[in-house]
C-alpha positions in Angstrom: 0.0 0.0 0.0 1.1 3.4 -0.9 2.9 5.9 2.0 0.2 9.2 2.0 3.0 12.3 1.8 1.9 13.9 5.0 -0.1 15.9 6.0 1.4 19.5 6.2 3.2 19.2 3.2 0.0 18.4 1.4 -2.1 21.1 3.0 0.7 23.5 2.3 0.6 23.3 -0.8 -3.0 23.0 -1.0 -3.2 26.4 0.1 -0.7 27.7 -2.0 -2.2 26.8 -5.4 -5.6 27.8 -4.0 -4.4 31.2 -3.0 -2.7 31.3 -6.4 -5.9 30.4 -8.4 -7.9 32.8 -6.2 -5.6 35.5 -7.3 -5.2 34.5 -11.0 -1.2 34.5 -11.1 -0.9 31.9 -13.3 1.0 33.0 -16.3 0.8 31.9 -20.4 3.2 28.7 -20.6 5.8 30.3 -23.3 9.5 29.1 -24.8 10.9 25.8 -23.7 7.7 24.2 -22.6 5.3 25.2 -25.8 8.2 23.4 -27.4 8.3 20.5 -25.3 4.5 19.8 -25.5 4.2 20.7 -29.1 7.3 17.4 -29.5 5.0 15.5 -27.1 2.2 16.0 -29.3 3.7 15.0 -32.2 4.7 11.5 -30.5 1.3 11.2 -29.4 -0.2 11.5 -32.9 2.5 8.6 -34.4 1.5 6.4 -31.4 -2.1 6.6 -31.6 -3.0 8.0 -28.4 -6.7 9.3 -28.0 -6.4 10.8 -24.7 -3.8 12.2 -22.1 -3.8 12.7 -18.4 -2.6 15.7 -16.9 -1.0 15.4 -13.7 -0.7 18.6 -11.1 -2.4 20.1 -14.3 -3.1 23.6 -12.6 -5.4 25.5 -14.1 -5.4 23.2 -17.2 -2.8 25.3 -19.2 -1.9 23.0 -21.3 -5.2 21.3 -22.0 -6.9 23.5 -25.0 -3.4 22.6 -26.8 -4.4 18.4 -26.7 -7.8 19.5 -27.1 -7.2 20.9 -30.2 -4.9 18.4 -31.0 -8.0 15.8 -30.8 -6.9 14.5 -27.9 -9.5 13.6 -24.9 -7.9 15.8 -21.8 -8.0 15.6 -18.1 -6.6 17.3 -15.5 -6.2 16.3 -11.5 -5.1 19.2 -9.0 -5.1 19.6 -5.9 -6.8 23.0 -5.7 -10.2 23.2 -6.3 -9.7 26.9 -7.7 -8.1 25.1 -10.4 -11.2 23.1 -11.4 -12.8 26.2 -11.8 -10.4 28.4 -13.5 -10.2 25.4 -15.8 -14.2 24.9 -16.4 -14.1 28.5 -17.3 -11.7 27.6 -20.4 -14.0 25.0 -20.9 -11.9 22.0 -19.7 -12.1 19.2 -17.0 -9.7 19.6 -14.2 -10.5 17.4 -11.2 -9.7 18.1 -7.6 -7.4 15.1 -6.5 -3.5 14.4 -5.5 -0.8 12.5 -7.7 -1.1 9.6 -5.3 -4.9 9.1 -5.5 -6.2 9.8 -8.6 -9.9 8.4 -8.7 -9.9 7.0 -12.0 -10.3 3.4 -13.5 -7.1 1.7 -14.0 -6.0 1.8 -17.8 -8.2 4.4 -18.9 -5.3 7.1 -20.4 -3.3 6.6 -23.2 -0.6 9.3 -22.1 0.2 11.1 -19.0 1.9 15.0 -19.0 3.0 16.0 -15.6 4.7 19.1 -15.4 6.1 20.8 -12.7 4.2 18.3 -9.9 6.8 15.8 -8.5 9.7 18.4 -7.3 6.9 19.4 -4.6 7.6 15.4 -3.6 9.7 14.3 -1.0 12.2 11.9 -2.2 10.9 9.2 0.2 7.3 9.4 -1.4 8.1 9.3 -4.6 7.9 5.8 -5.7 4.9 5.3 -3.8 3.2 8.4 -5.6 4.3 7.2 -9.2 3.0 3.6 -8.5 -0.4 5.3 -8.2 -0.2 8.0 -11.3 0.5 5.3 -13.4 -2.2 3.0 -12.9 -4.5 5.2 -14.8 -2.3 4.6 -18.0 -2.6 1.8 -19.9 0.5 -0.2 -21.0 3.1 1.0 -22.8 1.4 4.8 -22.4 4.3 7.4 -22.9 4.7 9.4 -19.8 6.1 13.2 -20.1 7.4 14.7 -16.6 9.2 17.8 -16.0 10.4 19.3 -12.8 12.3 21.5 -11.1 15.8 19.3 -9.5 19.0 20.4 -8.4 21.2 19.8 -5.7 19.9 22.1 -3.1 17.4 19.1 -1.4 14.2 19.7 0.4 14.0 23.5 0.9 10.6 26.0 1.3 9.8 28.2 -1.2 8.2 31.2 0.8 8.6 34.1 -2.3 5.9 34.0 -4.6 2.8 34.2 -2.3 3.1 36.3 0.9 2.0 34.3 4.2 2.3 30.7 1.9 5.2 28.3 2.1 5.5 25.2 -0.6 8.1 22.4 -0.4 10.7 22.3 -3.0 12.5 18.4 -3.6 15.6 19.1 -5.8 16.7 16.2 -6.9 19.8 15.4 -9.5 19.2 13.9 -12.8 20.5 10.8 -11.8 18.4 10.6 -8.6 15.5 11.4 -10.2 16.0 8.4 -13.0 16.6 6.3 -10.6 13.7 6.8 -9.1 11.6 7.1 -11.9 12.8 3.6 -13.4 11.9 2.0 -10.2 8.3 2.0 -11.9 8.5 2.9 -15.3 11.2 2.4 -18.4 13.2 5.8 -18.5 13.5 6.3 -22.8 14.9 10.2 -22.3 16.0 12.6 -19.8 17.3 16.1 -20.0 18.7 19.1 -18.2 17.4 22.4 -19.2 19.5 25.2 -16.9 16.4 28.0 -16.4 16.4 28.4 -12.7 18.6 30.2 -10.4 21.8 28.9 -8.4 21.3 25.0 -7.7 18.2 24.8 -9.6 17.4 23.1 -13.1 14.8 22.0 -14.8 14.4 18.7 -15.7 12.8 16.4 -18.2 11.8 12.9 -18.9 9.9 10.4 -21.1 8.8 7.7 -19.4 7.2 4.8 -20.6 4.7 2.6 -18.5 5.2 -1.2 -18.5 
């Protein structure tokens, strides 16, 4: 049975992305990551993949891009705010954690998680990637980006006065490692975008 990440962490960053939603700070995804989904959307229409799961989706700021793409979207956040910024757009983004999604088993043929798994601790990792994967079916390609680095568990406390979220930088090596421990790691890169000790990270994954 899975390890829950505890509670504090959780309701921290609950209450960050609420507060965030609330506010509207989320900004246009531009550069890097347009280009990174726009190479994951080509891959998903040579594989054949009807629809994609989007995990720590936010608002849903990539889903009118796979929408558009024909691609059958969902999102899973853990604010509700997000669900409703998101319904506003006119797209689906459920209120749930990584490590509980409430879906049937096998019913995705991609995942897309970007920015999601830096905010979990090394030690719940595993635990939290057996459960995002049981949604996918077999073989599903599975995009993740984060935030790594060799700085460890720190609190970010900058962007949203009065709210703290945790930060698990990771190396690229740790990260594969950990990854692989549930999935087949096909790719893995480094972008350098952050400041001192931070990076941001990429892999394909591909579920068994």
């Amino acid at each position: 049975m899975a390890e829950p990440i505890d509670h504090r962490t959780r309701s921290d960053l609950r209450a960050f992305y609420e507060e965030e939603a609330r506010l509207r700070l989320r900004k246009p995804l531009k550069g890097k990551r347009v280009e990174l989904r726009n190479e994951f959307l080509e891959q998903l229409g040579r594989e054949r993949c009807a629809s994609v799961l989007d995990f720590g989706s936010g608002p849903g700021g990539d889903g009118a891009a796979f929408e558009e793409a024909g691609h059958r979207y969902l999102g899973i956040d853990l604010a509700h705010g997000n669900g409703v910024l998101a319904a506003e757009a006119g797209l689906t983004v459920l209120q749930s954690s990584l490590d509980a999604p409430p879906l049937r088993p096998e019913s995705f043929d991609a995942g897309w998680s970007m920015s999601a798994l830096m905010h979990v601790p090394e030690r719940h990792v595993v635990d939290t990637l057996s459960q995002m994967v049981v949604p996918l079916r077999s073989g599903a390609p599975l995009s993740v980006g984060l935030w790594g680095g060799s700085a460890g568990d720190v609190q970010g406390t900058e962007a949203i006065e009065g709210h703290r979220r945790l930060f698990s930088l990771r190396s690229v090596e740790a990260n594969a490692e950990l990854f692989a421990t549930c999935n087949a790691v096909e790719s893995q890169q480094r972008w350098d975008l952050g400041p001192e000790m931070w990076e941001y990270q990429v892999f394909l994954l591909r579920v068994p």
